[in-house]
C-alpha positions in Angstrom: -8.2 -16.7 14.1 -5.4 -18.8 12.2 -2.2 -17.8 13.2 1.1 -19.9 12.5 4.3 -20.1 10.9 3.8 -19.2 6.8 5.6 -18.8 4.2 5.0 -18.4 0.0 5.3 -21.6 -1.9 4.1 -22.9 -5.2 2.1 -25.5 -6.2 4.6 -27.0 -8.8 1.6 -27.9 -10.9 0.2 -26.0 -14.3 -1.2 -23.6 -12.1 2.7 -22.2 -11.2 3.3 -22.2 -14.6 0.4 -20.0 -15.2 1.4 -17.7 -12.7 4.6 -17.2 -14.1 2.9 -15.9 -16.9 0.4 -13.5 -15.2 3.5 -11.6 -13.6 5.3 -11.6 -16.4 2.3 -9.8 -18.4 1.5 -7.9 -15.7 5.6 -6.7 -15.2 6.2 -3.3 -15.4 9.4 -3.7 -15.7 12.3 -6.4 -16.7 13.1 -8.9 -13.9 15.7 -8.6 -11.9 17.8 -12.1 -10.4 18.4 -10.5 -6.8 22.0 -12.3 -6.0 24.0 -10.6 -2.6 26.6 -11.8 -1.5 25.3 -11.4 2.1 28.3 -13.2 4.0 30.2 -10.4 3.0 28.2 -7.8 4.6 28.0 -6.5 8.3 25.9 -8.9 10.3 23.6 -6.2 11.8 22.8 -4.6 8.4 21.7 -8.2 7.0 19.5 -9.2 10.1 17.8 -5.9 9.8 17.6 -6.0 6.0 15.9 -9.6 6.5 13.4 -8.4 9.2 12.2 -5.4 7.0 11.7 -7.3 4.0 10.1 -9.7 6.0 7.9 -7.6 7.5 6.7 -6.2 3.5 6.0 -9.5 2.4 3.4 -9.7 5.3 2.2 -6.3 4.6 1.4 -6.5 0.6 0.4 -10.5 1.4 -2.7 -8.7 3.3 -3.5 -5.8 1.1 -4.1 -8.0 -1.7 -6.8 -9.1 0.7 -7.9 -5.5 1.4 -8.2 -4.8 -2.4 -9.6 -8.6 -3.1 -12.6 -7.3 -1.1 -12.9 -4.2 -2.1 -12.9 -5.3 -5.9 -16.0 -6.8 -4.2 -17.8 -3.8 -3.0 -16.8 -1.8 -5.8 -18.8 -5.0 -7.5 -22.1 -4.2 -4.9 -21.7 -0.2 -5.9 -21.9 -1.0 -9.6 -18.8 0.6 -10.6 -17.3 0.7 -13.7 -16.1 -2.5 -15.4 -12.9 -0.9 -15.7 -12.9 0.3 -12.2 -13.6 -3.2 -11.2 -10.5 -4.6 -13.2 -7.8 -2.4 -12.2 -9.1 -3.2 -8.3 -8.4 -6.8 -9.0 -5.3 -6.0 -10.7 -4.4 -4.3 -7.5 -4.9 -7.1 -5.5 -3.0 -9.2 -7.6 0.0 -7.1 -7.8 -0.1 -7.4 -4.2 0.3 -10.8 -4.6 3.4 -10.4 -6.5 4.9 -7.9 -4.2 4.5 -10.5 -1.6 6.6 -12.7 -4.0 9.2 -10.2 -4.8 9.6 -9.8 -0.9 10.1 -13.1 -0.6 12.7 -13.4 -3.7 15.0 -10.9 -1.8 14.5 -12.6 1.8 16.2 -15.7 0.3 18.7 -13.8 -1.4 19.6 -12.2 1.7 19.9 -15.6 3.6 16.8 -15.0 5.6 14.0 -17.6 6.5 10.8 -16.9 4.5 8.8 -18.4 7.6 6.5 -15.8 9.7 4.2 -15.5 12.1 1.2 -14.4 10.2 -2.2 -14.7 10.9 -4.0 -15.5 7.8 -7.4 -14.8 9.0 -8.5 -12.0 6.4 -10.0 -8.8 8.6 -13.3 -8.2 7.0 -12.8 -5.0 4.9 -15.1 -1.7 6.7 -19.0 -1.7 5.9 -19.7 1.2 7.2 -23.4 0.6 8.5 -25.5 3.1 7.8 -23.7 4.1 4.4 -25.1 3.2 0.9 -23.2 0.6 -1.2 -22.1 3.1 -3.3 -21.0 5.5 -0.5 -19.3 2.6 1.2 -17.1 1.7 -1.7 -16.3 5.6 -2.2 -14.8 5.7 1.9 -13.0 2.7 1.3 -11.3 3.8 -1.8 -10.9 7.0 -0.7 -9.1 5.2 2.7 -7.2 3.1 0.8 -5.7 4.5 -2.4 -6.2 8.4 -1.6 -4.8 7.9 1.4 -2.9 5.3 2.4 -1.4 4.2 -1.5 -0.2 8.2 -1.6 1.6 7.8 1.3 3.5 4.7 0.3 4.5 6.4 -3.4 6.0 9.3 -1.4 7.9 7.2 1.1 9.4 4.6 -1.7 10.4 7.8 -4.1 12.1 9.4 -0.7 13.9 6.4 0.3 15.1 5.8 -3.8 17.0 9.0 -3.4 19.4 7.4 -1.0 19.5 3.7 -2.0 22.2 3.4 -3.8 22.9 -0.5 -3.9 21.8 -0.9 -7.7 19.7 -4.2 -6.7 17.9 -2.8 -3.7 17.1 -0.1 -6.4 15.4 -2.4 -8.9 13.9 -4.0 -5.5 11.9 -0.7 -4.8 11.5 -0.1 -8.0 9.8 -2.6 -8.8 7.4 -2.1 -5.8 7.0 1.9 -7.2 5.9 0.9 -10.2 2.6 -0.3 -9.2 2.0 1.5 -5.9 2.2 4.3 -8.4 -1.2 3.4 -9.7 -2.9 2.5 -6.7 -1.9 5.7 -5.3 -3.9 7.4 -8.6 -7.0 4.6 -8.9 -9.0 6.6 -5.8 -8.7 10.2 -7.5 -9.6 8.7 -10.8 -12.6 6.7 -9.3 -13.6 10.4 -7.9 -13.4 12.2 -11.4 -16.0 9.2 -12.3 -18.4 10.5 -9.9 -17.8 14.2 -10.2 -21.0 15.0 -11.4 -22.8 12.5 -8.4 -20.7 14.7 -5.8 -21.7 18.1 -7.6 -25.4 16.6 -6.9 -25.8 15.4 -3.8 -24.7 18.0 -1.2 -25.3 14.9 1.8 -23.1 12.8 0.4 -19.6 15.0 0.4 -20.9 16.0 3.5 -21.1 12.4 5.0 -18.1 11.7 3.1 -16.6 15.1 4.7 -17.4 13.8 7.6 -15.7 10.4 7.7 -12.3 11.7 6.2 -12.3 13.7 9.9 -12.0 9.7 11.6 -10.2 8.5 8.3 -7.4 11.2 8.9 -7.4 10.3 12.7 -7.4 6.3 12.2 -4.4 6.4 9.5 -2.2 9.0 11.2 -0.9 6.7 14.0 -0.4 4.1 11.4 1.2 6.1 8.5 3.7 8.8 10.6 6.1 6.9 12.7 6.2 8.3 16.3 9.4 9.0 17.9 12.2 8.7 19.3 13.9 7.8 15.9 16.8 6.3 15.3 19.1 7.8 13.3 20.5 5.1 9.9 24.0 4.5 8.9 25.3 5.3 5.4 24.8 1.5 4.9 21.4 1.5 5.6 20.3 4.3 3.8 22.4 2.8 0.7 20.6 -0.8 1.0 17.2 1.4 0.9 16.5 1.1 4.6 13.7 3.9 5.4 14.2 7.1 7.4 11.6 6.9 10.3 11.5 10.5 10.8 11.5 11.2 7.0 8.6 8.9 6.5 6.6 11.3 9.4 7.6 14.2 7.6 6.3 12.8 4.1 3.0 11.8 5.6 1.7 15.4 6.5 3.3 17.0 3.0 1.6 14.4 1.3 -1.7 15.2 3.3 -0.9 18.6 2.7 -0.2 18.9 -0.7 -0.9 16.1 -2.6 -4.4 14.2 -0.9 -6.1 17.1 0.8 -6.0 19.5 -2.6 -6.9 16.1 -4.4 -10.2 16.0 -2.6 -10.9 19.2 -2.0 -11.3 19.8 -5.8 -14.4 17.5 -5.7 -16.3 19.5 -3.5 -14.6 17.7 -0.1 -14.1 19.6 2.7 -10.7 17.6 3.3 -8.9 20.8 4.9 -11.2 21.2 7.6 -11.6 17.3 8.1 -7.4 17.3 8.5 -7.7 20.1 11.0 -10.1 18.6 12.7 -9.4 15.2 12.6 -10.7 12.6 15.2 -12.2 9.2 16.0 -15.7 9.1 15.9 -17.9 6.4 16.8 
């Protein structure tokens, strides 16, 4: 384990340069100078503002390793050479999240220093599994799943920011979660005809979305008590704890569980059923 004190910097060689000019091909969307005058707003709102955005850039800074390894088992399965290339992409807009995190830290007055332990979690291998069925679970897990959720919870929490660079802030972030959220379903329609075939693999792959549901539940749906925002927070596009619960079982319910079911997945029962297994 390597845990300490990190922060993003840049090299200030040719190599920073060249970055600038991935994410600015890769951009969605214009850039945005994020500039608030943070002095001028209430103390607690900025310290919370600061820990949250902290907390994001440590978040996408490891999923871009989570996708950086999966591009790699998608590699092993022999997927697509497209499939492979929008996984990398993924990762790399990760990356930039982690950057865009950062840009708004310092604009809020923050520290960009955190405790982070860079050690990269080896991604699940699923012994037992094929290399292809092993790269479907893990896509399945984290785009089907887990992307899904975070589209639904950055659209919700839009509807109530209201500061217009917080907007562009989350924005920003949408734009790409947006096709993350999509790459596992369209990685399924590739394999449509494989899943008609083989009746034990959707029901192996049936079977793990029963621990899959259990395992992201916990993570995904905030557990109260919950702590009700101020009309600040909601404006500076602070999330709604017990909103984000709410979103995780109507996206389970009507956007990821219908998703898989229409490739011969028995996702509802696996939902209803949902538990750890060994």
């Amino acid at each position: 384990m390597s845990t300490g004190s990190w922060s993003p910097t840049w090299s200030g060689t040719a190599n920073a340069r060249e970055h600038r000019a991935i994410d600015k091909a890769l951009s969605r969307l214009e850039p945005v100078t994020f500039a608030w005058d943070w002095q001028a707003l209430d103390p607690h709102l900025v310290g919370v503002l600061r820990t949250t955005w902290r907390e994001r850039m440590r978040v996408e800074h490891r999923s871009s390793a989570v996708f950086g390894q999966l591009a790699l088992q998608l590699i092993e399965a022999g997927a697509h050479l497209d499939e492979q290339v929008v996984m990398m992409r993924m990762a790399q807009d990760e990356l930039r999240h982690t950057a865009t995190c950062a840009e708004i830290v310092r604009a809020l007055g923050g520290d960009l220093a955190i405790d982070h332990d860079l050690t990269v979690a080896p991604l699940a291998t699923h012994r037992g599994a094929s290399l292809v069925e092993r790269a479907l679970r893990n896509v399945i897990y984290t785009t089907c799943l887990s992307e899904m959720v975070a589209c639904a919870r950055f659209v919700a929490t839009l509807e109530t920011t209201t500061d217009p660079m917080m907007r562009a802030a989350l924005t920003r972030l949408l734009s790409d979660e947006a096709l993350h959220g999509r790459f596992g379903f369209h990685y399924l329609e590739a394999r449509a005809d494989l899943l008609r075939a083989d009746a034990a693999l959707r029901d192996s792959l049936s079977r793990y979305l029963m621990h899959a549901f259990a395992v992201i539940e916990p993570e995904l749906a905030p557990a109260p008590p919950f702590r009700p925002l101020s009309d600040d927070e909601r404006a500076f596009g602070l999330e709604d704890p017990e909103l984000a619960r709410d979103l995780f079982y109507a996206t389970m319910r009507e956007a990821v569980i219908p998703g898989l079911e229409r490739f011969g997945l028995a996702a509802e029962h696996a939902f209803a059923t949902r538990r750890r297994l060994a």
